[in-house]
C-alpha positions as CSV (number, residue, x, y, z in Angstrom):
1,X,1.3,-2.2,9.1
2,X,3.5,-4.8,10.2
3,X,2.9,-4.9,13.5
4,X,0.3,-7.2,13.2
5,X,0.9,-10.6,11.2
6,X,-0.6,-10.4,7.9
7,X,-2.8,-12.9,6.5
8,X,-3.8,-13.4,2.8
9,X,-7.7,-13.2,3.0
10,X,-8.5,-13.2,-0.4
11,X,-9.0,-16.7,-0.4
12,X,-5.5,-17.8,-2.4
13,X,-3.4,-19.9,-1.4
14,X,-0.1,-19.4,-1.9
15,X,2.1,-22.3,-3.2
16,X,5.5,-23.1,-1.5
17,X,8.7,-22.7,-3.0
18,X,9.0,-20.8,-6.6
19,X,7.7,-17.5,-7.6
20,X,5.0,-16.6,-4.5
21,X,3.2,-14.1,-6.6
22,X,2.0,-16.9,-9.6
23,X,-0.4,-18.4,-7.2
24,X,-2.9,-15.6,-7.2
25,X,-2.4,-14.7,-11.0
26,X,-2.4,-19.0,-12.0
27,X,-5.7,-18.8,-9.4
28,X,-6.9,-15.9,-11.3
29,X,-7.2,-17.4,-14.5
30,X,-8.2,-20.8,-13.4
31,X,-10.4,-21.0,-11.3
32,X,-12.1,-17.5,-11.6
33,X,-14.7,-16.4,-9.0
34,X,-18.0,-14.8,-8.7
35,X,-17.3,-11.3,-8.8
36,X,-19.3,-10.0,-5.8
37,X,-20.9,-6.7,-6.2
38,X,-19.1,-4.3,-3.9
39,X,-19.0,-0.3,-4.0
40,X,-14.9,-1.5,-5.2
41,X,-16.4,-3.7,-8.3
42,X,-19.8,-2.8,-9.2
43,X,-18.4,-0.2,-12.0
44,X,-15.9,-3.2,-13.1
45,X,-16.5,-2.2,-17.1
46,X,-15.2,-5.7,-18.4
47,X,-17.8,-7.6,-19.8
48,X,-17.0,-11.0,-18.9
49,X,-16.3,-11.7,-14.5
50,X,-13.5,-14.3,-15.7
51,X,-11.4,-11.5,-17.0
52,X,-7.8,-12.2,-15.6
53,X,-7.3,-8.3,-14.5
54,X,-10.7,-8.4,-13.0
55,X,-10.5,-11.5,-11.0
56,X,-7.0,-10.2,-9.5
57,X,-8.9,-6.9,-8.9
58,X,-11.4,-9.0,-6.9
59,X,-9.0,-10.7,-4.7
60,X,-7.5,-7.6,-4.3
61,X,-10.8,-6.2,-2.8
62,X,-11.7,-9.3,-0.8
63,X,-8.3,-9.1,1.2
64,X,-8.7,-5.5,2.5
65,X,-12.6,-6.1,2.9
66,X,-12.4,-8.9,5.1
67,X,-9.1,-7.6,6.7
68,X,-11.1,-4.5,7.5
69,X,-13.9,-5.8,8.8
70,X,-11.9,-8.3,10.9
71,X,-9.6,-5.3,12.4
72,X,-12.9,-2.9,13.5
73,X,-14.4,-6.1,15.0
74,X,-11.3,-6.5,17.0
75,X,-11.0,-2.7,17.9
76,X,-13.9,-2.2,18.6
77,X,-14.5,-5.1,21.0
78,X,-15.1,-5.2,24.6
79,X,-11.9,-7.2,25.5
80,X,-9.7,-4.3,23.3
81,X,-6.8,-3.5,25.6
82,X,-5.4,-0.8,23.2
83,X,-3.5,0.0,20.5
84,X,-0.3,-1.8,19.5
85,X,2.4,0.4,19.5
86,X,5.9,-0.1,17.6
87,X,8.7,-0.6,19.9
88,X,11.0,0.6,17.5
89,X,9.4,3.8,16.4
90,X,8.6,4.8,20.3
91,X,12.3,5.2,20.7
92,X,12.5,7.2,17.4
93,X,10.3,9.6,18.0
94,X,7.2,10.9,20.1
95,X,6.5,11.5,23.9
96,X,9.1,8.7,24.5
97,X,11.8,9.6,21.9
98,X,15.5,8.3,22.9
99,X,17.9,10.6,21.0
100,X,20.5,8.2,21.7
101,X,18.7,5.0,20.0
102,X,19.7,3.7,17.0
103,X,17.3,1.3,14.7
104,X,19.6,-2.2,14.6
105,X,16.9,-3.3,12.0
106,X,18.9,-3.0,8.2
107,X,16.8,-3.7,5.2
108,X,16.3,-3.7,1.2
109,X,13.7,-2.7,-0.7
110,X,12.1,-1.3,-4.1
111,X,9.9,1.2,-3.2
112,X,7.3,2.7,-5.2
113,X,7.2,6.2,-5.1
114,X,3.6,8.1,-4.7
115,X,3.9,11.4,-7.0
116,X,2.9,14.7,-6.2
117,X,-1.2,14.0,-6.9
118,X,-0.9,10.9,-4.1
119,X,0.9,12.8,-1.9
120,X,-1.5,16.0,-1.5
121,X,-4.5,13.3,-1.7
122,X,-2.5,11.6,1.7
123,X,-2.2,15.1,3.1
124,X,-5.9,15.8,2.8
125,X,-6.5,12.3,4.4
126,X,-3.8,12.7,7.1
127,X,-5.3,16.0,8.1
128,X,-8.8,14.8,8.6
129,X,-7.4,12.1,10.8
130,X,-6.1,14.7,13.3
131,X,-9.5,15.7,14.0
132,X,-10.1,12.9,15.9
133,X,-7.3,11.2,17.0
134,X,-4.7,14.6,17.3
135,X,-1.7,12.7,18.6
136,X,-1.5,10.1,15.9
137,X,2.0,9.7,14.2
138,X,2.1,10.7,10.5
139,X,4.3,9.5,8.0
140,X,5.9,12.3,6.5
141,X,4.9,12.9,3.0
142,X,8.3,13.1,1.8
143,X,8.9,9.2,3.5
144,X,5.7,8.2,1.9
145,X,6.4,4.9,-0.1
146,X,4.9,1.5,-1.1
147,X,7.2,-1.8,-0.8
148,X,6.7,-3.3,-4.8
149,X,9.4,-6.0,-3.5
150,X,11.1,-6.6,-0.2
151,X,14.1,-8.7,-0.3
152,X,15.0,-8.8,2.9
153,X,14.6,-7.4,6.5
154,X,16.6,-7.1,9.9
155,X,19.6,-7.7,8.7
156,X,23.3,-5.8,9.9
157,X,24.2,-3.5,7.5
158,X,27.3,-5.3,6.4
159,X,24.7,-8.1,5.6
160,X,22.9,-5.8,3.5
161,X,25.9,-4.3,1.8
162,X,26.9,-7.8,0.3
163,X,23.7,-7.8,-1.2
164,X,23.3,-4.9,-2.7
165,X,26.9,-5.6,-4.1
166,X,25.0,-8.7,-6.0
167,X,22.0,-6.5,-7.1
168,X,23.9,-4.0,-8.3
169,X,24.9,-4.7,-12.2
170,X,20.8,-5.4,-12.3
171,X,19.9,-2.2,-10.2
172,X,19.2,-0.2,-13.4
173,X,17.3,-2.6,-15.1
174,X,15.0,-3.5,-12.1
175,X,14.5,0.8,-11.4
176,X,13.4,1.4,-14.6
177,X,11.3,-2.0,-15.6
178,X,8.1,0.0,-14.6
179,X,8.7,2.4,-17.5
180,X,7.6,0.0,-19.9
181,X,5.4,-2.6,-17.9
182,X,3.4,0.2,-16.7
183,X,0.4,-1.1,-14.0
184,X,-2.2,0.9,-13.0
185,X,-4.0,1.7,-9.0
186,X,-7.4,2.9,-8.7
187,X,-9.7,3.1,-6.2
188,X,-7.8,4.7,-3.1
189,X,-9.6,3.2,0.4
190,X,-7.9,3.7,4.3
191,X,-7.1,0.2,5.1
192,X,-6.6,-0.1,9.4
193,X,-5.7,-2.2,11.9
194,X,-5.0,-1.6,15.9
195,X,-1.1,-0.5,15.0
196,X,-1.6,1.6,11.7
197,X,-3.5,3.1,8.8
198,X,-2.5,2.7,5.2
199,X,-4.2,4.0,2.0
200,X,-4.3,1.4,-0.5
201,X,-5.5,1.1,-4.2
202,X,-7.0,-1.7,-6.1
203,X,-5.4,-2.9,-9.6
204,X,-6.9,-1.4,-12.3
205,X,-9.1,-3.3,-14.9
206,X,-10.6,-1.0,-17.7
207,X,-12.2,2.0,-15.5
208,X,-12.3,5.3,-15.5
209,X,-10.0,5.5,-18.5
210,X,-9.6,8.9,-20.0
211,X,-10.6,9.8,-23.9
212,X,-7.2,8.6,-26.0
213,X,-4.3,10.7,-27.0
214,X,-1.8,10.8,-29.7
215,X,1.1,8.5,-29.4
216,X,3.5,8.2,-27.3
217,X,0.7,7.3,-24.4
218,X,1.3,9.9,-21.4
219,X,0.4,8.5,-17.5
220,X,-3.4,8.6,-18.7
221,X,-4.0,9.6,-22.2
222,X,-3.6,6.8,-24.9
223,X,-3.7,4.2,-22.1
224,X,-6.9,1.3,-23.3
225,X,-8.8,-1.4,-21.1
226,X,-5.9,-3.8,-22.7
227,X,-3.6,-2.1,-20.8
228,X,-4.5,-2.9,-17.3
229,X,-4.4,-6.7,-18.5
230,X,-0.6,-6.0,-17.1
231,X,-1.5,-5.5,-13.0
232,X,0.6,-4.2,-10.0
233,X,0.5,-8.1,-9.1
234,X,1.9,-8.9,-12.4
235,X,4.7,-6.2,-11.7
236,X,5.4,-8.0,-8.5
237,X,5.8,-11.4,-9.9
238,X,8.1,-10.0,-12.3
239,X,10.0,-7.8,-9.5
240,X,10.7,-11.2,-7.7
241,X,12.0,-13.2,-11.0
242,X,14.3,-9.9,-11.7
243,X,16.2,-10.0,-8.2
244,X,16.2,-13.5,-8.2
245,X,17.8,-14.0,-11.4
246,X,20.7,-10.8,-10.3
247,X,21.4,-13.8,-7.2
248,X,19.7,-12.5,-4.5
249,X,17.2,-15.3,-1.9
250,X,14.3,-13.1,-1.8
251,X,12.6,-12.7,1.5
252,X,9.9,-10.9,2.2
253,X,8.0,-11.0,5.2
254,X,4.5,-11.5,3.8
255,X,2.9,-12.0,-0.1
256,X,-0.6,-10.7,0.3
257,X,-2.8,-9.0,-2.3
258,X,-2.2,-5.3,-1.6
259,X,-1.0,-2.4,-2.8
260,X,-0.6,0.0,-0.4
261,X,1.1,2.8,1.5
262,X,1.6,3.4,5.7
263,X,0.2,6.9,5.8
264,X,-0.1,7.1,10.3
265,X,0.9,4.9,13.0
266,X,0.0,4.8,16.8
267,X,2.7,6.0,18.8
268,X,1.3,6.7,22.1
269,X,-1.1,5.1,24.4
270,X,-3.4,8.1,24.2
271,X,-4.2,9.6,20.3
272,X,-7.6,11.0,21.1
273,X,-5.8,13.2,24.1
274,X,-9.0,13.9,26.0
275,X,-7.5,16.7,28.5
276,X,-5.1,14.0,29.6
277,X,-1.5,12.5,28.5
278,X,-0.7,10.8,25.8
279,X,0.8,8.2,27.8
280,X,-3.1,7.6,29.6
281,X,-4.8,4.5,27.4
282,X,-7.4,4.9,29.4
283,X,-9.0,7.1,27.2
284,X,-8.9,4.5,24.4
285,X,-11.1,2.1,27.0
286,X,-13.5,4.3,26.1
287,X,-15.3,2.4,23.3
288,X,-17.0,5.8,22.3
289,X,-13.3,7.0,21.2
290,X,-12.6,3.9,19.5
291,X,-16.8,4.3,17.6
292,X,-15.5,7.9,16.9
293,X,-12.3,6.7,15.3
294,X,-13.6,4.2,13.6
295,X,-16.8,6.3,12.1
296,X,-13.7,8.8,11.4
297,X,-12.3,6.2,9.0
298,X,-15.3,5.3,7.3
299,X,-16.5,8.6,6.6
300,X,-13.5,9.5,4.5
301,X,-13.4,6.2,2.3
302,X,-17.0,7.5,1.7
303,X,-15.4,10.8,0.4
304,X,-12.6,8.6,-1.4
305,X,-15.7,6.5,-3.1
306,X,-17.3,9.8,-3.8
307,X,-14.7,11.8,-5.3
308,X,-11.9,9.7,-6.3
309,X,-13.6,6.5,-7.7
310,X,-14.1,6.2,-11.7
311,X,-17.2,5.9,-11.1
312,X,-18.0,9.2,-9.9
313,X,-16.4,11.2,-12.2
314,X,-18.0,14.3,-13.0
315,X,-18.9,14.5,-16.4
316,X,-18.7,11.8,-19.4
317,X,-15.3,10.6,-20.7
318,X,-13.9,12.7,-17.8
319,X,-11.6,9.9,-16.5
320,X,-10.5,9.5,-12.4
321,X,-10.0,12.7,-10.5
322,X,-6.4,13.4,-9.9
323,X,-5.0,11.7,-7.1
324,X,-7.4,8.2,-7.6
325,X,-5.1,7.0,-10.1
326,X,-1.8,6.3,-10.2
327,X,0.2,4.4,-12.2
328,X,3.6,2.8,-10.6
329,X,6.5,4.9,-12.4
330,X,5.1,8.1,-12.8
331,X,7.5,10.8,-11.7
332,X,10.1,8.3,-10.5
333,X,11.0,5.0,-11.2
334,X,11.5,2.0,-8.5
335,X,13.4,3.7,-5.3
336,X,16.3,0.8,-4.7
337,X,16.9,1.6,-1.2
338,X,18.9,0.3,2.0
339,X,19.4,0.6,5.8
340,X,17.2,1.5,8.4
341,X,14.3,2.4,6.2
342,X,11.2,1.3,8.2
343,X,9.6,4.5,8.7
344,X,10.6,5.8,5.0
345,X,14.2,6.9,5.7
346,X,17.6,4.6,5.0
347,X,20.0,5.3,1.9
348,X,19.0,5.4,-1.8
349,X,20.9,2.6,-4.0
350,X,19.1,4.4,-7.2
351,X,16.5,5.0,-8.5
352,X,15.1,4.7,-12.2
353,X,13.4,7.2,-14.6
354,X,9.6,8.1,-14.2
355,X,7.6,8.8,-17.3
C-alpha cells in the first residue's frame, strides 16, 4: 500500500539515526499505555497492561485502527475524486496493459512468506471482495508476501547486484534466523486505504495458545505465553542489526507498526463496473459504491473477528482456527529476493528453512 505515504499512528515516535525499530520496543517498556479495550485486545490474557508484548500489541492495533478510520473518512467523503491508481502496475497489467513496458524500479527485500493456511484464508477474502468491486486487481496468491525488512528500493539493477554481493556471506544466516526466534501473528483484519487492501495481523501476546506438546515445539504445540515475549517487531529490529552488520545502509521507505500483506490493488478507474467501463470513475462518484465497498470490508473483518480470533474458538483449549495464526518461518524461511519485485515477482537470492 505504498501509494499513499504511511504514517506511524500508533503514537511512537521514532528516533533518528540507529536501529528505527528500538523506539517502539524502548517506548513499549517505558512508558507503557492504557491498554484500550478494543474487539483486537479485550481477550489480551496477560495479567498485567504493562506487559512488553502486550503494549507492542497495542500499538500495533492503534496504528491500523486510526489508519482505518482515517482512510474510510477520506473515501468516503464528499470531495473523494477516486481511487489512486499505481502508475507502474497500469502498465503491467489490466485494461491499460503495455506489453512492451518494463518496471525501471530494482529492489531488495526479505520477505515473509504466508504458508498454505494464509493463503486459502486470502483466497476466501479475495473472493468475497469480487462481489462488490469485480474489477479489482488481486495479488496472486503465489506473489503473496510480507516485507520483514526492506533494504532498499528503486535502484538499477547493477545497484542492487553490488549489494546483494555484500549480503551474501550473511544471506544464510539472515534466511534462516526465524527458525529459532520464532514470532507469532494473530488476529487477521483487512487494513485499506484509496490505492489498496492488505490483510494484516497483530503480534501475538499469550492468546489463543493451543494445549502443550512433547518437545521439540511444532508451529503451535509446545509454544507458552513466554514465547510471544519475542514479537514480529522484535524480529524486525533484529532483521535491521543483521543486514547492517553484513555492510549494507538499510533503507526502507517507511518503519510503522504493521505486519501485513498487499492482498488487491485498484487498477482501474471503475472496480464496481456498473454496466459501464472500467476506465468510467464516474461510477466511483457514486458515494453509494464507495458505502457498499466500504460495508464490504467491514463485514468480512467481522467474519475474521468471528472465526479467526482466539477468542472465538470453538471449544476449550481449542487454540486459533487455522489460517488466524501464523508464525513467521513456518513452511519457508525469509525469501532474500531482488529486482523488480513490487507486485510479488523479481529473482530469489535464497531462501531459508521453514520449520
Amino acid at each position: 500500500m505504498a501509494a499513499i505515504a504511511i504514517e506511524d499512528l500508533s503514537g511512537t515516535s521514532t528516533h533518528a539515526g540507529g536501529n528505527p525499530y528500538e523506539a517502539l520496543i524502548n517506548a513499549a517498556g517505558d512508558d507503557p499505555v492504557s491498554v484500550p479495550l478494543t474487539p483486537s485486545t479485550q481477550s489480551i490474557a496477560t495479567p498485567f497492561n504493562n506487559d512488553l508484548q502486550t503494549q507492542i500489541q497495542a500499538r500495533y492495533d492503534a496504528h491500523r485502527l486510526t489508519r482505518n478510520a482515517q482512510q474510510k473518512a477520506k473515501i468516503l467523503s464528499s470531495d473523494f475524486f477516486g481511487w489512486i491508481l499505481d502508475p507502474y502496475l497500469r502498465k503491467l497489467d489490466g485494461p491499460l496493459k503495455d506489453p512492451s513496458y518494463t518496471d525501471p524500479r530494482n529492489c531488495l527485500v526479505f520477505w515473509a512468506r504466508p504458508p498454505a493456511k494464509i493463503r486459502f484464508l486470502i483466497n476466501d477474502i479475495q473472493q468475497k471482495l469480487l462481489t462488490i468491486a469485480p474489477h479489482l486487481w488481486l495479488m496472486p496468491l503465489s506473489n503473496l508476501h510480507m516485507t520483514a525488512m526492506e533494504i532498499t528500493h528503486s535502484l538499477t539493477a547493477v545497484e542492487i547486484d553490488s549489494l546483494v554481493s555484500i549480503l551474501q556471506p550473511s544471506a544464510s544466516v539472515i534466511t534462516n534466523y526465524p527458525s529459532s526466534h520464532r514470532a507469532r501473528l494473530i488476529k487477521p483484519t483487512l487494513s485499506y486505504d484509496a490505492a489498496a487492501v492488505a490483510l494484516s495481523f497483530l503480534p501475538a501476546c499469550g492468546e489463543g495458545l493451543s494445549p502443550p506438546l512433547p518437545e521439540p515445539p511444532t508451529s503451535k504445540g509446545g509454544r507458552t505465553a513466554e514465547d510471544d515475549r519475542y514479537t514480529y517487531h522484535h524480529l524486525r529490529r533484529d532483521l535491521f542489526d543483521l543486514c547492517s552488520r553484513a555492510g549494507v545502509t538499510v533503507a526502507s521507505r517507511y518503519v510503522v507498526p504493521s505486519a501485513h500483506l498487499t492482498i488487491a490493488r485498484f487498477n482501474s478507474p471503475n472496480v464496481f463496473d456498473g454496466g459501464r467501463g472500467m476506465e468510467d470513475g464516474a461510477v466511483t462518484l457514486d458515494v453509494a459504491k464507495r458505502e457498499s465497498w466500504i460495508q464490504k470490508i467491514e463485514e468480512v473483518n467481522e467474519w475474521l473477528r468471528n472465526e479467526y480470533w482466539p477468542e472465538n474458538a470453538k471449544e476449550e483449549g481449542e487454540g486459533i482456527r487455522d489460517g488466524g495464526e501464523w508464525i513467521v518461518g513456518e513452511e519457508q524461511g525469509l525469501d532474500f529476493h531482488k529486482g523488480r519485485l513490487w507486485y510479488g515477482g523479481g529473482e530469489r537470492v535464497m531462501i531459508g528453512d521453514g520449520f
